[in-house]
N, C-alpha and C positions, 0 to 999 in steps of 0.2 A: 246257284247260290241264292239265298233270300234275300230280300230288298230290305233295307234296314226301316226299322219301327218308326214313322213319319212322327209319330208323338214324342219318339224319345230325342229324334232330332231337335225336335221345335223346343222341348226342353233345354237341351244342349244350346240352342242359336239362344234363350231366352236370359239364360243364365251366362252367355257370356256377353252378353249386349248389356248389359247393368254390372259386368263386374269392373274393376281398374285396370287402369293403367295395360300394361303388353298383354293381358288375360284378353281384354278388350280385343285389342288387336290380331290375337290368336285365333279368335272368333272370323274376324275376318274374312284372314287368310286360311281357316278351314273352309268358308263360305266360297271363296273367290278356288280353293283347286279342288273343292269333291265335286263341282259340273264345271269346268271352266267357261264352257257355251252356254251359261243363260243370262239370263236380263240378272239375276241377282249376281251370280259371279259379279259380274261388269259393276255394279254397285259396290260393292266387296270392294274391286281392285282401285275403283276409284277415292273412298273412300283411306284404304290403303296409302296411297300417292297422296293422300291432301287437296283431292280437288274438288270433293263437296264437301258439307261441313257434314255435323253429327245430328245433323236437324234432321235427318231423313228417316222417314215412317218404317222404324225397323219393322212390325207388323207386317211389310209389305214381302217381304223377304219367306221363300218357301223351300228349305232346302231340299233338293233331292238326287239322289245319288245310291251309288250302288257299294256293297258292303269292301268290293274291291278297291275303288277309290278312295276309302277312307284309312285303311289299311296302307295304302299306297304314302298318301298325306301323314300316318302314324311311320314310316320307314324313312319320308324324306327327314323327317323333323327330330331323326333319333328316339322318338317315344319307342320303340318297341326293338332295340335291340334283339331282344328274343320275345316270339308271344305263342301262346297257345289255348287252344278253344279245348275246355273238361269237361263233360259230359258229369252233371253230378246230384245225386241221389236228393232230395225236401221230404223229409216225410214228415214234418209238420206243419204243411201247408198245401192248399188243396188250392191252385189257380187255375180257374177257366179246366175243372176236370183233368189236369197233370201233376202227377209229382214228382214231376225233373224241372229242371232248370237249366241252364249255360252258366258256364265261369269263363270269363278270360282275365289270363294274368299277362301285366306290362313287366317286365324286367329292366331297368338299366340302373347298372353297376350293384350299390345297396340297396336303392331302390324300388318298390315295388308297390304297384296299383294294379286292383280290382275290379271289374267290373260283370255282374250278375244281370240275367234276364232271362224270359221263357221261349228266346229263340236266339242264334248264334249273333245277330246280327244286333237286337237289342244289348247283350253280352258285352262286343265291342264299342257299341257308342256309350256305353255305360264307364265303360275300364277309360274311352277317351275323356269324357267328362272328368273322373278320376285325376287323370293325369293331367291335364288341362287346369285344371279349377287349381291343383296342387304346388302354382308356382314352381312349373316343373323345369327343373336348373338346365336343362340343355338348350330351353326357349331361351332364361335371359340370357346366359351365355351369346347366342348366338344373337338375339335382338340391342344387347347394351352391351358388350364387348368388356365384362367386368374384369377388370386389371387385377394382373396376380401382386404384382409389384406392390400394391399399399401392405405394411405392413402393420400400421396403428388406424390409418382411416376406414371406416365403417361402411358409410353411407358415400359411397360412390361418387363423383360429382357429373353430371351432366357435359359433356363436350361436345360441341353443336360442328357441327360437318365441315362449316368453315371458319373453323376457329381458328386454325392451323395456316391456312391457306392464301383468304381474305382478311379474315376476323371481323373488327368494326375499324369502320376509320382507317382500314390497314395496321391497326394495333392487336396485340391479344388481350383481349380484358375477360379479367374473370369477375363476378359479379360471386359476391359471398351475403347468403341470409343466413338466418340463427338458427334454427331446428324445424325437427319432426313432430308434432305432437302425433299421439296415438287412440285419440280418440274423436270418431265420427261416425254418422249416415252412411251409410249407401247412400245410391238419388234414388228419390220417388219413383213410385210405379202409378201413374195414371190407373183412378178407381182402386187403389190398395190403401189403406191404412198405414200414414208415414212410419218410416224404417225404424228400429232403435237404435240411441248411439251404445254400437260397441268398440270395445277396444282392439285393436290389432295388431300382430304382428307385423312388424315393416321390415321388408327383406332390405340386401345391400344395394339394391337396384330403385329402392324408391325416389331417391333424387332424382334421380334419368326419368322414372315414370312421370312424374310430376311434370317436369318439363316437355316431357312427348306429349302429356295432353295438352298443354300448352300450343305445340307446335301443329299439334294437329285440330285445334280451335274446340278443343273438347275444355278447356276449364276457361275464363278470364275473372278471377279474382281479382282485387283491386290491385295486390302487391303486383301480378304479374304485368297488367296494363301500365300501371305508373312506373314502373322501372323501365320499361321499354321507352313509352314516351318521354323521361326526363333523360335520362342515358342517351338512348338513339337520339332524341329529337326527334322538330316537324318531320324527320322526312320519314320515320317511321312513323308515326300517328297512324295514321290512313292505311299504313299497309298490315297484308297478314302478319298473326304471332310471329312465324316460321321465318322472315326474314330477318328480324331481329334477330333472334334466339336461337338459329342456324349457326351466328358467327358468333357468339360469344361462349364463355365457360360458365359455368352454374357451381358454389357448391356451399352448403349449409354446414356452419360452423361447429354446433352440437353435435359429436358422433352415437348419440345414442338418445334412443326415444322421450320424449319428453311427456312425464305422463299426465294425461287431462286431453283436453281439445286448447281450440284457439283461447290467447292467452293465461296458455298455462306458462310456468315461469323454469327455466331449468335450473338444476339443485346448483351448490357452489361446487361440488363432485364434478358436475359435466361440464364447467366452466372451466376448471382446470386441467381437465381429462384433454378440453377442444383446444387450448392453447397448447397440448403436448404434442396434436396429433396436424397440426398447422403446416408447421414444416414441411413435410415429407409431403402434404398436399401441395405447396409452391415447389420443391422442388421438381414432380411428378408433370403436374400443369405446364408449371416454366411460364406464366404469363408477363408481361410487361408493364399490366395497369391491374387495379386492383379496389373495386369497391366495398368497401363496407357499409352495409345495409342497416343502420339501427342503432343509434348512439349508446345501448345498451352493450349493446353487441365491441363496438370498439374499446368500451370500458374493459372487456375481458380478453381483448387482442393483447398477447407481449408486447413488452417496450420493443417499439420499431429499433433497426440499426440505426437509424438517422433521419434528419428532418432536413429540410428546407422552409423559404420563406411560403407562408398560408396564400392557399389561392384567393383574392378578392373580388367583389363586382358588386354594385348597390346596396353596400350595407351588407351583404352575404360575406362566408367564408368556408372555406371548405380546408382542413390541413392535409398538407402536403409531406409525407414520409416513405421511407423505404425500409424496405428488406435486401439482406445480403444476400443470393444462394451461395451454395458449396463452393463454386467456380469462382465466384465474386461477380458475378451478374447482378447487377439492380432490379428491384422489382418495385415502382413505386405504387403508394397505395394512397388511399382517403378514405374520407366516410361521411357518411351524409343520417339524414334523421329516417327513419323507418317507412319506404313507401308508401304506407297503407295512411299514414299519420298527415296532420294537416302543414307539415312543415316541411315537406317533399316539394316545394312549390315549384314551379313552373321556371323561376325568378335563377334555380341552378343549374338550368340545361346549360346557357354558357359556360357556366362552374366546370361543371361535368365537361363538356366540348373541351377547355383548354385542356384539362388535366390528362384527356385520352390522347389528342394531339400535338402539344408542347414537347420539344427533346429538353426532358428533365435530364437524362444524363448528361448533357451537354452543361447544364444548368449546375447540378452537382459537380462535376467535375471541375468548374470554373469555383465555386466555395471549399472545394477542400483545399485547390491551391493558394485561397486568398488566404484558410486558413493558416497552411502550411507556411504561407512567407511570414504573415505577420506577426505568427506566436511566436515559431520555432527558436528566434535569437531568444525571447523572453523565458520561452521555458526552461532552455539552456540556462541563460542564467540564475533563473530562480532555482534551477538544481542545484545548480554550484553554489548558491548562496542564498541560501533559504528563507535566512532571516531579512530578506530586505521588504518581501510582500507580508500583507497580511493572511495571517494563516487562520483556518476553520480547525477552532476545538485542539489547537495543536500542530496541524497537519497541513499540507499544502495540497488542493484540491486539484486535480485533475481531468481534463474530457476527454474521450477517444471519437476519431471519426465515424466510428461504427457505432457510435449512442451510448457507450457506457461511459461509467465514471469511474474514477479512482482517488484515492490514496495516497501521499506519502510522507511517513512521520520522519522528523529531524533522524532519526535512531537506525530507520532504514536507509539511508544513504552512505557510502560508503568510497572509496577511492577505485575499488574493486565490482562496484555492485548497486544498483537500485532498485530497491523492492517497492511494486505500486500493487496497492491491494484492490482490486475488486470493491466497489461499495456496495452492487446487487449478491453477488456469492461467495464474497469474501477473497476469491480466488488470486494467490498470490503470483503477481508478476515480475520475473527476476532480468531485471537489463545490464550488461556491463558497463554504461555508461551514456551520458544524456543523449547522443548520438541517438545511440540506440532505442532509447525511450521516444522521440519523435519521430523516428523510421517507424515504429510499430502504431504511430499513430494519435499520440497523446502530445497534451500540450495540458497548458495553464487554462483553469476555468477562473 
């Protein structure tokens, strides 16, 4: 069998040394199992593992390998389900005195990539480039583990290996920024003419990609560095990405592309689009702590279930709120000013430190009871007898524990019945009596 076209390889190694995210990677580990015994493999696999950086002279790299092994690496990886080599007719091109050419076709599922050349073996690294370059769904699948279960969120969130396990601090903290934009470079190619910015397609898997280069010291943009060091703290500073960003969750609040480059703004459309698609993220993640990244970004967070008192330290503040899940699990969250920004300072790693470490449930728990004893007699009474406080607009003003407010007019009270209305969706609340209205959590605002 022929030895595959050493130029169409070097194409293939070139093009996927400059492309993103797991394309990247793919490269790799094509690198690392079509010879496993050589000095470049061993570069491949190391690179792989995260134990050299991306600074090394890919130039250096010569693949070589035989048409069987690549064919082999196309079968572990599911690219070729079915494949077949066609012998097939050019007769309007005359190359190198032949007018044949090779077809192979890749098949999986609906799928299908091609790859052409003047010998079987160029054919195949053709139809791989193909499929490879094509964001081909059985890589991410199997490199980002994309969850069937989202049924509104888009853009996937990053879950770092020990998030589950260790996390940070022994907490699960998820770490929430604002969007995707979709427009950028490539990276330069030393002696080329810099790249144009085009716009892209950003598959479901781009959060995770993002964060993998992260993890594997392929990007450090400003955001990524200052969120580790004010988050983690000193004791991340000095260490790799990958320790940090192993133990936490990642996931950016805009589920759909934001069109422009950096500092493009998202429409009011995908601001409300991301508060719809929030939920089903916390419930999915299930984190304990919860940052928000950008005080733009909290602007367009729902009203939390509840608050407690703000975290303070030198003139700083950071608020302190939660989320309900379905179970009634707490989720507490905050937010701080936008990493990249000069107000990220240094001054709220403590901030941060308490907010991940503190038992706020314990904290909560201890105010809904203080709540609870010292409304409950008043709101009782102010049921039964309306008139003795001052009323809003008419009405007697209501809080619930869970953050909302209510309603209730002279008219809706009754010997039978108390109707408290929703002040955010109007939504009417029917109780048989004051009991009941502070069992479900409300009291006198």
């Amino acid at each position: 069998m022929e030895e595959p076209d050493h130029n169409k390889l070097a194409d293939l190694r070139a093009h996927l040394n400059w492309s993103r995210g797991p394309n990247r990677r793919l490269g790799y580990q094509i690198i690392a199992e079509l010879d496993p015994n050589t000095p470049d493999a061993r570069k491949a696999k190391q690179l792989l593992d995260g134990q050299i950086g991306p600074s090394l002279d890919f130039d250096a790299f010569d693949i070589t390998a035989t048409l069987d092994l690549a064919l082999d690496f196309m079968r572990k990886h599911g690219l070729n389900s079915s494949w077949t080599i066609a012998h097939s007719e050019n007769s309007t091109e005359t190359v190198r005195g032949n007018h044949h050419c090779y077809k192979v076709i890749i098949n999986y599922g609906m799928e299908t990539y091609v790859g052409s050349g003047w010998t079987p073996a160029n054919s195949v690294i053709d139809a791989v480039i193909e499929a490879v370059t094509s964001d081909y769904k059985s890589y991410f699948e199997e490199a980002f583990t994309l969850s069937k279960s989202y049924q509104k969120v888009f853009f996937e969130p990053w879950i770092g290996p020990e998030y589950e396990t260790g996390g940070l601090h022994s907490r699960k903290v998820l770490i929430v920024g604002e969007s995707h934009y979709n427009h950028w470079c490539e990276k330069a190619i030393e002696g080329e003419p810099p790249p144009p910015v085009v716009r892209h397609e950003l598959p479901r898997s781009i959060t995770q990609e993002c964060v993998q280069e992260v993890v594997h010291g392929e990007r450090g943009a400003r955001y990524w560095n200052s969120a580790r060091n004010r988050i983690g703290g000193s004791n991340y500073e000095d260490k790799p990405s990958a320790d940090f960003w192993n133990k936490v969750a990642f996931y950016n609040f805009v589920q759909s592309p934001v069109e422009g480059g950096p500092g493009a703004r998202p429409t009011r459309a995908q601001w409300l689009e991301a508060a719809e698609c929030l939920p089903e993220a916390l419930e999915i993640i299930r984190p304990e702590r919860v940052i928000f990244t950008g005080w733009t970004l909290w602007e367009h967070v729902q009203p939390r279930d509840g608050k407690l008192n703000a975290i303070e330290c030198d003139g700083l503040k950071l608020p302190l709120e939660y989320f309900n899940l379905a179970d009634g699990t707490r989720v507490f969250v905050t937010a701080t000013a936008h990493p990249r920004t000069q107000y990220f300072v240094r001054a709220l790693t403590p901030l941060l430190h308490e907010f991940i470490n503190q038992d706020w449930t314990h904290v909560a728990a201890s105010s809904d009871q203080q709540w609870s004893s010292d409304l409950q007699n008043d709101t009782r009474e102010a049921l039964a007898g309306i008139g003795f406080i001052q009323l809003r607009d008419g009405k007697l003003a209501l809080k619930n524990v869970d953050g909302r407010f209510g309603i209730v007019a002279p008219t809706n009270i009754s010997s039978t019945n108390i109707c408290v209305v929703d002040r955010s969706s109007g939504y009417e609340n029917n109780y048989t009596d004051a009991d009941e209205v502070i069992k479900a959590g409300w009291a006198i605002d």
